[in-house]
N, CA, C and O atoms as a Tinker XYZ file with bonds, in Angstrom:
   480  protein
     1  N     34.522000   16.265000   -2.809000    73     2
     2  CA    35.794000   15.951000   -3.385000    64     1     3
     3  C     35.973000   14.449000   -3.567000    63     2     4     5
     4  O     36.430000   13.823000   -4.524000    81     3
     5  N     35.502000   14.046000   -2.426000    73     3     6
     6  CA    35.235000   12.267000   -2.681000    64     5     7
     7  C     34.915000   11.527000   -3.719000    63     6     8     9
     8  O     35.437000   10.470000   -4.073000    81     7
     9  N     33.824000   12.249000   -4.321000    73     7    10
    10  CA    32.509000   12.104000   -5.096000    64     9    11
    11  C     33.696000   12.413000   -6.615000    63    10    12    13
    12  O     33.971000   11.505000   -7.399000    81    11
    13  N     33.973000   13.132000   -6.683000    73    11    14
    14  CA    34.694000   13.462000   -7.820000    64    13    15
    15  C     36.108000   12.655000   -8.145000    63    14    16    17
    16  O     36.368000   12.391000   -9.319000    81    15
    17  N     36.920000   12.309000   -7.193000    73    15    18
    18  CA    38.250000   10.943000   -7.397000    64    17    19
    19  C     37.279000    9.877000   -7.512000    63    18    20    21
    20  O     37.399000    9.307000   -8.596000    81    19
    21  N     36.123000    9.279000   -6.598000    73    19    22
    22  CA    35.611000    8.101000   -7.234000    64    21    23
    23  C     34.908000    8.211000   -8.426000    63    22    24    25
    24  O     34.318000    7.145000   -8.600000    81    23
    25  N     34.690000    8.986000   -9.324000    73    23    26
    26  CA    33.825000    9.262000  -10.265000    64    25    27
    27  C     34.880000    9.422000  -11.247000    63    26    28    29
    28  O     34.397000    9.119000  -12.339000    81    27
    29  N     35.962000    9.719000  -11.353000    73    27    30
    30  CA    37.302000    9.835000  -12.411000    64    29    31
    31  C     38.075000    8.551000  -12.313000    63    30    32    33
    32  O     38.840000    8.252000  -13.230000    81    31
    33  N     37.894000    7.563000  -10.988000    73    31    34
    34  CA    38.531000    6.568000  -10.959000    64    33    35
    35  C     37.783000    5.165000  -11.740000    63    34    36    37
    36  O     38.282000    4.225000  -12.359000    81    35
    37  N     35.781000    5.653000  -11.252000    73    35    38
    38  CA    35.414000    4.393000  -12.173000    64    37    39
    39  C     35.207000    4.229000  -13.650000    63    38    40    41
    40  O     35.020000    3.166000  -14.244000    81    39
    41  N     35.297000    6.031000  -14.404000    73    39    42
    42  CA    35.447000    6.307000  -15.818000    64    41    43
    43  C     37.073000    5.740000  -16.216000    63    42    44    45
    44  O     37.066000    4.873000  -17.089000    81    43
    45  N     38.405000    6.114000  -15.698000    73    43    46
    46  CA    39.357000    5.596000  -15.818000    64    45    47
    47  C     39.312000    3.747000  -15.996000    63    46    48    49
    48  O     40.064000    3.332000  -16.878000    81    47
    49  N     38.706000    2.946000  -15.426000    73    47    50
    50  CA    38.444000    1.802000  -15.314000    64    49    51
    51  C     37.907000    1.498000  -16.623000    63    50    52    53
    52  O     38.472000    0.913000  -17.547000    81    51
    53  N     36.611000    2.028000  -16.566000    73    51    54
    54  CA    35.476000    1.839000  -17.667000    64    53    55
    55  C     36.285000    1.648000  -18.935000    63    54    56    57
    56  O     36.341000    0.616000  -19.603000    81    55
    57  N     37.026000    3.025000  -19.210000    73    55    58
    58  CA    37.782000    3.431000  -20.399000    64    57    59
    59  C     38.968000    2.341000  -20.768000    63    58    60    61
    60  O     39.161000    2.185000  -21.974000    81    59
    61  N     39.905000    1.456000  -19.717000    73    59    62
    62  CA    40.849000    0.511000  -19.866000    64    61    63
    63  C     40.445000   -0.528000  -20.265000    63    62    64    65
    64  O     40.940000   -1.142000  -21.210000    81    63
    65  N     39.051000   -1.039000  -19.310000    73    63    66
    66  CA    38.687000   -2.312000  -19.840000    64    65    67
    67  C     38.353000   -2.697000  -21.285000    63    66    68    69
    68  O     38.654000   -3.706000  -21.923000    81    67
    69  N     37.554000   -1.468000  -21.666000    73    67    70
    70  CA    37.422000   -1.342000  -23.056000    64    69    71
    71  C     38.572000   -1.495000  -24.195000    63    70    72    73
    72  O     38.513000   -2.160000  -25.230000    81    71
    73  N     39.468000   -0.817000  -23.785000    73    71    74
    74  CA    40.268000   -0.457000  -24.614000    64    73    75
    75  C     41.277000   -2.085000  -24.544000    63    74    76    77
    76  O     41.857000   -2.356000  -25.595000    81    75
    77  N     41.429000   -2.932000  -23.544000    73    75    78
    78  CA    42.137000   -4.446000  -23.439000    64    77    79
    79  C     41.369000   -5.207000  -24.007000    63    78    80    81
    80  O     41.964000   -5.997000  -24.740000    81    79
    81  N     40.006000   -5.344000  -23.984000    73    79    82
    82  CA    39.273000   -6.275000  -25.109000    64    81    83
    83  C     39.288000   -5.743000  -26.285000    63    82    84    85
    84  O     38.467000   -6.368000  -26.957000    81    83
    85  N     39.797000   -4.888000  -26.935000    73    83    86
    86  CA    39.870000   -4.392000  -28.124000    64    85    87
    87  C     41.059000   -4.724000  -29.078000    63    86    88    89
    88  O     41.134000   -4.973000  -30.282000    81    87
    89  N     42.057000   -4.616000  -27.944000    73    87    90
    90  CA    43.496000   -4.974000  -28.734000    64    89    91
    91  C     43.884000   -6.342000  -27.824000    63    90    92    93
    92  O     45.066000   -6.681000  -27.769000    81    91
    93  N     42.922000   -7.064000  -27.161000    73    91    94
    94  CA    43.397000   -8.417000  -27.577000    64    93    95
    95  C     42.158000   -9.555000  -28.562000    63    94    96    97
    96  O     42.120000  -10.729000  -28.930000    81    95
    97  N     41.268000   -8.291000  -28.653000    73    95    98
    98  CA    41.055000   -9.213000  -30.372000    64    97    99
    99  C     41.470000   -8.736000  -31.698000    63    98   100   101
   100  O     41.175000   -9.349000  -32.724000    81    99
   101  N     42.239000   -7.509000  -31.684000    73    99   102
   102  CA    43.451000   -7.614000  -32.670000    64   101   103
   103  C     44.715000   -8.301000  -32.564000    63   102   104   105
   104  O     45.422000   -8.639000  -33.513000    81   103
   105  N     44.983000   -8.511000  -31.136000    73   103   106
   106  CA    45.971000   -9.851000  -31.636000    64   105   107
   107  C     46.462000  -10.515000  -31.819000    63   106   108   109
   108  O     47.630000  -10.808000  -32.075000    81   107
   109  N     44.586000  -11.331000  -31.583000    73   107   110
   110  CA    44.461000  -13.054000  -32.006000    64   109   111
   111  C     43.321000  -12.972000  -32.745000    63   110   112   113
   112  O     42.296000  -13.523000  -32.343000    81   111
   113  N     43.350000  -12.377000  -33.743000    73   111   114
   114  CA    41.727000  -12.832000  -34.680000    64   113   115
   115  C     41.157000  -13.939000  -34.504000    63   114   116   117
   116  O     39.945000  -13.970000  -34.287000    81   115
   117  N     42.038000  -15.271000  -34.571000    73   115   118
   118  CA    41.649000  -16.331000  -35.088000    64   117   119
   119  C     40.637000  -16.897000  -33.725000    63   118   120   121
   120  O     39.837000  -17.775000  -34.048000    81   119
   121  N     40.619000  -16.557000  -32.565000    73   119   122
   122  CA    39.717000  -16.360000  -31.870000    64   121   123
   123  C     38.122000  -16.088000  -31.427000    63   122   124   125
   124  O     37.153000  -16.447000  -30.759000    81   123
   125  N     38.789000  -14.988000  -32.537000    73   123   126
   126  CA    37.075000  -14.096000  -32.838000    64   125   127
   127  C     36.001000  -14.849000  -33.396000    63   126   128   129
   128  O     34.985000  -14.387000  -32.876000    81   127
   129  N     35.771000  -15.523000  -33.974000    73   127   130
   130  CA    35.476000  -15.910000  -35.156000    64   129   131
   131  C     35.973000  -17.747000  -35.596000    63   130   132   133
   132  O     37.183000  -17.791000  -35.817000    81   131
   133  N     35.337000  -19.031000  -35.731000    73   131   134
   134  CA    36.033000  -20.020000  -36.781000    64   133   135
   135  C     35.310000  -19.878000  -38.083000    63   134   136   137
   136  O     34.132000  -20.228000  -38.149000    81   135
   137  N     35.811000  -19.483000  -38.921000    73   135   138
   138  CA    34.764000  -19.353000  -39.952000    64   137   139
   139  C     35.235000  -20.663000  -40.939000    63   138   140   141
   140  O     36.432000  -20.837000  -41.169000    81   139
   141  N     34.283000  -21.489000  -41.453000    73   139   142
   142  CA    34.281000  -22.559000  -42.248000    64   141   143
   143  C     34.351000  -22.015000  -43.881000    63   142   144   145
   144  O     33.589000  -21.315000  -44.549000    81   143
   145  N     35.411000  -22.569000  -44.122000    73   143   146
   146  CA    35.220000  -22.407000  -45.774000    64   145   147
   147  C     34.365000  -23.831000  -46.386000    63   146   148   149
   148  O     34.766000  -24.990000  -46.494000    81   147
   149  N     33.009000  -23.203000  -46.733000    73   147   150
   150  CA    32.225000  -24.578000  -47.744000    64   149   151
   151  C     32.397000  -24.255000  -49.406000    63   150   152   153
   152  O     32.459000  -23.171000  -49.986000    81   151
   153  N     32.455000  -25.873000  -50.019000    73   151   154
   154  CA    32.909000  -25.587000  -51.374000    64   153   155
   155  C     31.078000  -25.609000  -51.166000    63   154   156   157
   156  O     30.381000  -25.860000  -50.183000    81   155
   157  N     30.706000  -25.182000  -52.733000    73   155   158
   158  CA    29.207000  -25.308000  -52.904000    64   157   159
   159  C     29.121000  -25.602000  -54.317000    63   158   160   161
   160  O     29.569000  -24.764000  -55.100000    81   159
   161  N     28.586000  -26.723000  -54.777000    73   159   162
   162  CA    28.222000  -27.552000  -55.710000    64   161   163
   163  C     26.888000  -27.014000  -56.528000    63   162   164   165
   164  O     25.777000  -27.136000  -56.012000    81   163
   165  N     27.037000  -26.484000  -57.675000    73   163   166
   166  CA    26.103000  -25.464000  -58.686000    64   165   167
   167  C     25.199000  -26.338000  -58.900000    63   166   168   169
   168  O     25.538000  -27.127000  -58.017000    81   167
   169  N     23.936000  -27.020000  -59.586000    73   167   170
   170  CA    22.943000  -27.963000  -59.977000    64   169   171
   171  C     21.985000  -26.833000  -60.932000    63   170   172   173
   172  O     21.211000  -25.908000  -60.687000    81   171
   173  N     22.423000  -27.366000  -61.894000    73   171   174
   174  CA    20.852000  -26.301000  -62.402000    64   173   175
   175  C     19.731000  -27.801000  -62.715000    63   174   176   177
   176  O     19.848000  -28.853000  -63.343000    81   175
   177  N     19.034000  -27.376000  -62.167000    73   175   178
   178  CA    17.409000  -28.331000  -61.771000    64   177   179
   179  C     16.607000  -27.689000  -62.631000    63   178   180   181
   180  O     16.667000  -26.544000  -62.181000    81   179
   181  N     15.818000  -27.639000  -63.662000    73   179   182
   182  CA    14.908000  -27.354000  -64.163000    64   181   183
   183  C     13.737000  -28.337000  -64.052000    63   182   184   185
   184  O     13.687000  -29.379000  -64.705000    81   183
   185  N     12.934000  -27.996000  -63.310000    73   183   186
   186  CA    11.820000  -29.075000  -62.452000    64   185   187
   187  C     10.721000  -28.253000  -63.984000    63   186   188   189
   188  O     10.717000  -27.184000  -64.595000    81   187
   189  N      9.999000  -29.448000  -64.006000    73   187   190
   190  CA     8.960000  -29.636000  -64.886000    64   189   191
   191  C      7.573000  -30.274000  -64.231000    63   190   192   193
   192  O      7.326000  -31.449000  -63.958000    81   191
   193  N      6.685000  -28.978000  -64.062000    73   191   194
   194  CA     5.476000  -29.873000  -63.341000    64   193   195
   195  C      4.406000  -30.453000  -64.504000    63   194   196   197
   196  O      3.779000  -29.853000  -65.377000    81   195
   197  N      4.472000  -32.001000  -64.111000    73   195   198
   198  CA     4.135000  -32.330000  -64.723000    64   197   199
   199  C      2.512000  -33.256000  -64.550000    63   198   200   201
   200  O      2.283000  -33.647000  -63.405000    81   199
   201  N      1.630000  -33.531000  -65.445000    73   199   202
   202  CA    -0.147000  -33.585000  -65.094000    64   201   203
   203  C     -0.518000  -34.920000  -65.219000    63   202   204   205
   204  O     -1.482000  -35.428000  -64.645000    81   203
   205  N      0.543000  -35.700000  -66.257000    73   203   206
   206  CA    -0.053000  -37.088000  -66.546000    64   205   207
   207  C      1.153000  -38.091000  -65.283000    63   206   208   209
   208  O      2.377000  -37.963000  -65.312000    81   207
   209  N      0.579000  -38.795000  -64.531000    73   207   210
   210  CA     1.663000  -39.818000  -64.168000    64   209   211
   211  C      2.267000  -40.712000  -65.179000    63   210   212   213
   212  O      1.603000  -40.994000  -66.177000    81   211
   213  N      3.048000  -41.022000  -65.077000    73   211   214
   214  CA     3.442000  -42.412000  -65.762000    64   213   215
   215  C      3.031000  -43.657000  -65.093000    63   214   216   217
   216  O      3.322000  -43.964000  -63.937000    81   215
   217  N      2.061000  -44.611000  -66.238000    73   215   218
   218  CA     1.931000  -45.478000  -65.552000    64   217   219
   219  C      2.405000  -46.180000  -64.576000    63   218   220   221
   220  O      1.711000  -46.500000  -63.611000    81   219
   221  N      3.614000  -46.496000  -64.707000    73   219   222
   222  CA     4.128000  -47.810000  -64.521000    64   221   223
   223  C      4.944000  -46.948000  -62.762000    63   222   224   225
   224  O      5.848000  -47.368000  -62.040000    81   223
   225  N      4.242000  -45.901000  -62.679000    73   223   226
   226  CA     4.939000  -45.451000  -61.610000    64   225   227
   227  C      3.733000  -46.045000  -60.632000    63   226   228   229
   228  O      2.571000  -46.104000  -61.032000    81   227
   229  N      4.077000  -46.414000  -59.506000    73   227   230
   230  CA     2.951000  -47.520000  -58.871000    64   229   231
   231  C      2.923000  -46.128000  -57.211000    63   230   232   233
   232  O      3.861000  -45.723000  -56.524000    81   231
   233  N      1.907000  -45.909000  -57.169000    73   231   234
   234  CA     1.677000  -44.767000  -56.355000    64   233   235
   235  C      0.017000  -44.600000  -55.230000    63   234   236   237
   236  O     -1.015000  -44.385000  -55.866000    81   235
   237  N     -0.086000  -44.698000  -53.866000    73   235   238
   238  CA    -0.658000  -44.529000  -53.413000    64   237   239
   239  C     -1.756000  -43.381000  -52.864000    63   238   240   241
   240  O     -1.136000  -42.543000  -52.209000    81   239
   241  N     -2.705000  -43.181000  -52.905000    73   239   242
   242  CA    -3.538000  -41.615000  -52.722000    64   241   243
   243  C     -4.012000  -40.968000  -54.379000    63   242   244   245
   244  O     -4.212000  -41.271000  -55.555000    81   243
   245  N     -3.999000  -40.186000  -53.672000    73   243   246
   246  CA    -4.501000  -38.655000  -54.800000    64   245   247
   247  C     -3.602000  -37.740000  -54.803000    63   246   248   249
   248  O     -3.222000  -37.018000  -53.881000    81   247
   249  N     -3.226000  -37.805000  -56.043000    73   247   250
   250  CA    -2.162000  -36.995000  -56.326000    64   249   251
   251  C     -2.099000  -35.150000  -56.029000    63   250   252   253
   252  O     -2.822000  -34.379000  -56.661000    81   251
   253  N     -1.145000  -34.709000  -55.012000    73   251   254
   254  CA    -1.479000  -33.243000  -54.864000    64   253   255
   255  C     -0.441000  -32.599000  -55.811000    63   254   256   257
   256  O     -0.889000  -31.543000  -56.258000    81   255
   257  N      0.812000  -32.890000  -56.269000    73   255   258
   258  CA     1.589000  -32.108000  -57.578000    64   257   259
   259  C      2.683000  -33.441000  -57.651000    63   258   260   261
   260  O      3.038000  -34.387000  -56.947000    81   259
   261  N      2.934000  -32.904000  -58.863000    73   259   262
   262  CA     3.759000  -34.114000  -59.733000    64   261   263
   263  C      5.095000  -33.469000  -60.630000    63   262   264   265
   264  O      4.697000  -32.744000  -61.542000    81   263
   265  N      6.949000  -33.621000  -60.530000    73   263   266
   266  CA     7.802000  -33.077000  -61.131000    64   265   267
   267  C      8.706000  -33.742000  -61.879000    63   266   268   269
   268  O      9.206000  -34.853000  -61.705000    81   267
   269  N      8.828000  -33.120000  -62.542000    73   267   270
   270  CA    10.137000  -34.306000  -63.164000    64   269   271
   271  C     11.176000  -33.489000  -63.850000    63   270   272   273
   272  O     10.815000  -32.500000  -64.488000    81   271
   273  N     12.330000  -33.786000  -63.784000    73   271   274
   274  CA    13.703000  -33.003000  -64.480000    64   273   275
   275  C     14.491000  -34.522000  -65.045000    63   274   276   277
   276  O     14.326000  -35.741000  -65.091000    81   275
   277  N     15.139000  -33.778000  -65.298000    73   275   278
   278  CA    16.877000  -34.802000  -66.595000    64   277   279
   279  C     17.812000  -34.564000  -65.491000    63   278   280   281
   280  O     17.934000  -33.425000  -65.039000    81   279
   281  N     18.589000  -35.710000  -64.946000    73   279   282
   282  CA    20.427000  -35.615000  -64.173000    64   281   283
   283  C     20.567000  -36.814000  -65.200000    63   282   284   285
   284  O     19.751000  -37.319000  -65.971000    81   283
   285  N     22.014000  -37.110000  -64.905000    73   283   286
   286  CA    22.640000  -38.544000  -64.883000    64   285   287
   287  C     22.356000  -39.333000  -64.535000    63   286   288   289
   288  O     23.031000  -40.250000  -65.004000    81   287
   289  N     21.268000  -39.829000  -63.527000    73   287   290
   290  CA    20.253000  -40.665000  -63.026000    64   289   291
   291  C     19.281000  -40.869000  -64.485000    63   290   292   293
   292  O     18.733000  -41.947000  -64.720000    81   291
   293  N     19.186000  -39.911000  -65.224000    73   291   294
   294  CA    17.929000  -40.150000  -66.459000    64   293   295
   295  C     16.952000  -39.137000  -66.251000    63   294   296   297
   296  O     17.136000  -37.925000  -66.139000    81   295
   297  N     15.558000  -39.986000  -66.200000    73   295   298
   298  CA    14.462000  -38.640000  -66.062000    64   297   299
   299  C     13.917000  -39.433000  -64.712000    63   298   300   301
   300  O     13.539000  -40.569000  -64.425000    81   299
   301  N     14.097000  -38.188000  -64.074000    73   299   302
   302  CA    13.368000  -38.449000  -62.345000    64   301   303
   303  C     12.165000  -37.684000  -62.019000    63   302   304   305
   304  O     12.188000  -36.494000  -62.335000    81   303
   305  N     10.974000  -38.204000  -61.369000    73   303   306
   306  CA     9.889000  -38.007000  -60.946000    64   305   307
   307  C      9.709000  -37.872000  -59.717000    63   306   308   309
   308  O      9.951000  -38.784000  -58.926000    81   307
   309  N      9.277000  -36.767000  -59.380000    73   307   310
   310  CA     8.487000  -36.557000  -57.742000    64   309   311
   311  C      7.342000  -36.533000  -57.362000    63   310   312   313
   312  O      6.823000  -35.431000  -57.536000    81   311
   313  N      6.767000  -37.202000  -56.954000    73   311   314
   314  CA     5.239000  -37.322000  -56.741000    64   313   315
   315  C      4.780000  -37.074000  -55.370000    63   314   316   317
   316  O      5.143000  -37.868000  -54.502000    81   315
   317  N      4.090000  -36.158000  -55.080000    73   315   318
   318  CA     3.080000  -36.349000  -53.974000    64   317   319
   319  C      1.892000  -36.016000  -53.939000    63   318   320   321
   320  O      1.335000  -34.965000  -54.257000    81   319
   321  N      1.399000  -37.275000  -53.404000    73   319   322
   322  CA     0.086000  -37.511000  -53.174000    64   321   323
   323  C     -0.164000  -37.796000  -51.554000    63   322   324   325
   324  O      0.678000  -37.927000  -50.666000    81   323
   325  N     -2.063000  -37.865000  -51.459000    73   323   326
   326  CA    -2.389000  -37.691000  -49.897000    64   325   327
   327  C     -3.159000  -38.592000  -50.104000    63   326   328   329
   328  O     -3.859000  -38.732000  -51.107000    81   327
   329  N     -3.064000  -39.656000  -48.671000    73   327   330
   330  CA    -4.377000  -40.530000  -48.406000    64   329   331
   331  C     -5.548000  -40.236000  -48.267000    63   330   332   333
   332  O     -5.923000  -39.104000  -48.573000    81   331
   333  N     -6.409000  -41.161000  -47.779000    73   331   334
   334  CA    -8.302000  -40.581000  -47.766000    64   333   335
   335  C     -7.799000  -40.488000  -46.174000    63   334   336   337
   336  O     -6.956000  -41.009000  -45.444000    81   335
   337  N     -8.959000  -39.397000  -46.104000    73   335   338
   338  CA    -9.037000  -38.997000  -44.107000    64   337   339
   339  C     -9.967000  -40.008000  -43.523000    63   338   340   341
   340  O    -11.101000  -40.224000  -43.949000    81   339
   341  N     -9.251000  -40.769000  -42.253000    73   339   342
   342  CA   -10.135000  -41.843000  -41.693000    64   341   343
   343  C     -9.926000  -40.773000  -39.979000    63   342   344   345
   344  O     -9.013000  -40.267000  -39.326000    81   343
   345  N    -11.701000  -40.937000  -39.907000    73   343   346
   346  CA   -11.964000  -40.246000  -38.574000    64   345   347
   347  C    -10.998000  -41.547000  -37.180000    63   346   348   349
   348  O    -10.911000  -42.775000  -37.162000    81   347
   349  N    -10.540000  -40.620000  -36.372000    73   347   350
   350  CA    -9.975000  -41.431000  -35.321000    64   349   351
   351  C    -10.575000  -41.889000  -34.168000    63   350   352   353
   352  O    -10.413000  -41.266000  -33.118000    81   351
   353  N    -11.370000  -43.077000  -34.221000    73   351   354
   354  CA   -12.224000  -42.831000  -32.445000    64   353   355
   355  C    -11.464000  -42.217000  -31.169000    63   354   356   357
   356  O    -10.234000  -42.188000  -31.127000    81   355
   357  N    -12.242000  -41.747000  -30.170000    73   355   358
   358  CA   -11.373000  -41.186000  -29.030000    64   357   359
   359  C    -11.543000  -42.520000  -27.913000    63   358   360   361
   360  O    -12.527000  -43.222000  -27.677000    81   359
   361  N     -9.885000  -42.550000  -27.235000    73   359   362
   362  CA    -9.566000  -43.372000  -26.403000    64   361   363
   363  C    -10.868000  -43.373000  -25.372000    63   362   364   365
   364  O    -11.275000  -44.456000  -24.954000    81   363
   365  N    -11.558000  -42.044000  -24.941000    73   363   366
   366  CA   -12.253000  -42.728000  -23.480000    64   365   367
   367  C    -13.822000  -41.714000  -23.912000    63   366   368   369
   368  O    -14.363000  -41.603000  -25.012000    81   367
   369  N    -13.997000  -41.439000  -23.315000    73   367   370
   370  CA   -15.882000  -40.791000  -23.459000    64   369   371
   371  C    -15.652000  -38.922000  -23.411000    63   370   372   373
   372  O    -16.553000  -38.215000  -23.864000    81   371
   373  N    -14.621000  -38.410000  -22.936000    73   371   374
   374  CA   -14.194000  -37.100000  -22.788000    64   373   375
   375  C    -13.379000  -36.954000  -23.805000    63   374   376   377
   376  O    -13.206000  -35.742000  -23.931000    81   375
   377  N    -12.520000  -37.781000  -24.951000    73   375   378
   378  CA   -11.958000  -36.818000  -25.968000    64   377   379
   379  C    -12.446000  -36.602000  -27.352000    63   378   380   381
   380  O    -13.163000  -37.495000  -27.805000    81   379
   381  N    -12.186000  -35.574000  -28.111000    73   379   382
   382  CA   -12.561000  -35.377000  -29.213000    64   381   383
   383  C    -12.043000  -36.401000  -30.606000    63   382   384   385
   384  O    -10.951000  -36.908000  -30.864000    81   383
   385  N    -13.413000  -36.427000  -31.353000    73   383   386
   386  CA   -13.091000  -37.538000  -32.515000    64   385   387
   387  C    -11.776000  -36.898000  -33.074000    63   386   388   389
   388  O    -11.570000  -35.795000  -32.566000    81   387
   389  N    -11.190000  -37.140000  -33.638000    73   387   390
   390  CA    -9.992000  -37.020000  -34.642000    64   389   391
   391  C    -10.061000  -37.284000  -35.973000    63   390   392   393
   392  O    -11.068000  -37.827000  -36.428000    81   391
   393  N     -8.871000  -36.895000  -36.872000    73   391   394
   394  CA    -9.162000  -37.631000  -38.022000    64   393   395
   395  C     -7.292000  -37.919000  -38.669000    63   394   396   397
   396  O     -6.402000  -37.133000  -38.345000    81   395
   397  N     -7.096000  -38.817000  -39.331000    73   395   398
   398  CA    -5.494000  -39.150000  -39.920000    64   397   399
   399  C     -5.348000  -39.136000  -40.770000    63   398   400   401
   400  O     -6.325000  -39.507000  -41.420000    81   399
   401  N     -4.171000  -38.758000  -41.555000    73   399   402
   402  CA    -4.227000  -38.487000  -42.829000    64   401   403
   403  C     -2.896000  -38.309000  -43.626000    63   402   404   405
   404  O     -2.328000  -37.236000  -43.421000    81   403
   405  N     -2.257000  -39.233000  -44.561000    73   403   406
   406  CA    -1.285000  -39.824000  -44.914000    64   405   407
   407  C     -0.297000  -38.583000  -45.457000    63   406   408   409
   408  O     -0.142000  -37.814000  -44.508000    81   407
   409  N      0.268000  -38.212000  -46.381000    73   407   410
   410  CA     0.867000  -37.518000  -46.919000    64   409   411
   411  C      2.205000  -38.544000  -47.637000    63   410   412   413
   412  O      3.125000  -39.099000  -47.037000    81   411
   413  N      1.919000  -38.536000  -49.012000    73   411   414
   414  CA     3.346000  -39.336000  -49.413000    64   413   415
   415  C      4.198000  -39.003000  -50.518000    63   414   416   417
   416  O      3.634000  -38.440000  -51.456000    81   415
   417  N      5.315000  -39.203000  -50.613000    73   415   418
   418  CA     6.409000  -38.368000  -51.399000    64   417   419
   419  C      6.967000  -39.598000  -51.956000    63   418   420   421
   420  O      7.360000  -40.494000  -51.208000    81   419
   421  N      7.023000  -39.692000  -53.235000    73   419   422
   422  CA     7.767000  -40.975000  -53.877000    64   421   423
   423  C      8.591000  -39.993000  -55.282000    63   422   424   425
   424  O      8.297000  -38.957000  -55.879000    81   423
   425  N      9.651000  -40.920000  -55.354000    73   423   426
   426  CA    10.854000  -40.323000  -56.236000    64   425   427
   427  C     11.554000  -41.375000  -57.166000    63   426   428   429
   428  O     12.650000  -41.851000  -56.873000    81   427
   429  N     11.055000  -41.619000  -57.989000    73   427   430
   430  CA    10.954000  -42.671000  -59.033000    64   429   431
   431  C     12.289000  -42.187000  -60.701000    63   430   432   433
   432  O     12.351000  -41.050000  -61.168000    81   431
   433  N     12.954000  -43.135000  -61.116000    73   431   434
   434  CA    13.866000  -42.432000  -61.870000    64   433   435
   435  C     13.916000  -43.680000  -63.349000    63   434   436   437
   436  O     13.844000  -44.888000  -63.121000    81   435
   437  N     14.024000  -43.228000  -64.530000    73   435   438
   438  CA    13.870000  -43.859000  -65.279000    64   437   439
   439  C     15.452000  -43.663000  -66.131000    63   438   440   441
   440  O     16.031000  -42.616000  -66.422000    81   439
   441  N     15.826000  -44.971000  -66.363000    73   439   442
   442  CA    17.228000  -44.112000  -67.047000    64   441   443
   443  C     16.699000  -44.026000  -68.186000    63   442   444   445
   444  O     15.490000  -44.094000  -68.407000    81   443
   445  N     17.796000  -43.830000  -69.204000    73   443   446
   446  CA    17.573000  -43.518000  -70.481000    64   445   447
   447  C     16.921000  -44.375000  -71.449000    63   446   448   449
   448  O     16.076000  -43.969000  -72.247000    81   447
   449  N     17.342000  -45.602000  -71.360000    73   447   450
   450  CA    17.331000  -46.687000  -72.144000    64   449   451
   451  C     16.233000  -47.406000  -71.948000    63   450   452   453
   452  O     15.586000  -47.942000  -72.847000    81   451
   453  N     15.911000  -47.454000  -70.422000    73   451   454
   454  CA    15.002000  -48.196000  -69.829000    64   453   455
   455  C     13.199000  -47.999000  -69.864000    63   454   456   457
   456  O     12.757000  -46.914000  -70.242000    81   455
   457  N     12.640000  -48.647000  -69.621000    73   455   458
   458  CA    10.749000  -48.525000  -69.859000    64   457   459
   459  C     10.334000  -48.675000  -68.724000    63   458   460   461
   460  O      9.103000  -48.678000  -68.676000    81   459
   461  N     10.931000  -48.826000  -67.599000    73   459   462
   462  CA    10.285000  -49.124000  -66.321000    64   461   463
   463  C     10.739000  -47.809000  -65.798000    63   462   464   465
   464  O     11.784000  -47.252000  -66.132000    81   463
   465  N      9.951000  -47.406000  -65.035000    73   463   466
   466  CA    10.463000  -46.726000  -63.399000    64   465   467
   467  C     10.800000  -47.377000  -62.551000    63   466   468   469
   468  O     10.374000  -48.514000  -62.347000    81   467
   469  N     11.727000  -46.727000  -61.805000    73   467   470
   470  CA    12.410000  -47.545000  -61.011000    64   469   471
   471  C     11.953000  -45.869000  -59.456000    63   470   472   473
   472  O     11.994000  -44.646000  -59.592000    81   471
   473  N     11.507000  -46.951000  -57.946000    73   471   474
   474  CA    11.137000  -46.247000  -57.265000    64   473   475
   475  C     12.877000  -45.986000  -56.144000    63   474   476   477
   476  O     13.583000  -46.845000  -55.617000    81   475
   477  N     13.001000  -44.689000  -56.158000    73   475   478
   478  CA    14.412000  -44.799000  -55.407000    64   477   479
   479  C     13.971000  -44.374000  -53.860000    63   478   480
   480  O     14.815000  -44.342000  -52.965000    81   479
């Protein structure tokens, strides 16, 4: 008989607690939840990969891909290219040689009018 009042008393429990976190996040929503309203700014980018550099774009390495699109800036260029791999000596007689190796991203913009690139 024991067994059965403590067994109706800890379902009774179970069942309240539930039921008080339920209706006190109905009511205070603003609790639940801060949700941020972001405005979000449209861009249509039509990237153009492109094969020839422009000279006058002054650029280090070997070129791994090359882009360019039209803003209000003019016509802008993305370039990346990679350095040559130079092996790394090891600090003491137990570590392994190494090797380093550059990776570079340049973003160059030409306005309209203008004949130079300009590196931004």
């Amino acid at each position: 008989m024991k067994k059965l009042v403590l067994f109706s008393i800890s379902l009774s429990i179970m069942f309240s607690c539930g039921e008080s976190s339920e209706s006190n996040a109905d009511e205070n929503p603003s609790t639940e939840k801060n949700e941020t309203i972001e405005e979000v700014l449209e861009i249509d980018l039509n990237l153009n990969k492109i094969v020839e550099i422009p000279s006058d774009c002054d650029i280090e390495g070997t070129t791994v891909d090359a882009y360019s699109w039209v803003d209000n800036n003019g016509i802008n260029y993305f370039i990346r290219t990679m350095g040559e791999l130079k092996a790394v000596e090891p600090e003491d007689e137990y570590a392994d040689v190494t090797a380093s190796q550059y990776l570079y991203a340049y973003h160059f913009t030409r306005e309209n009018n203008s004949a130079d690139a300009v590196l931004v």
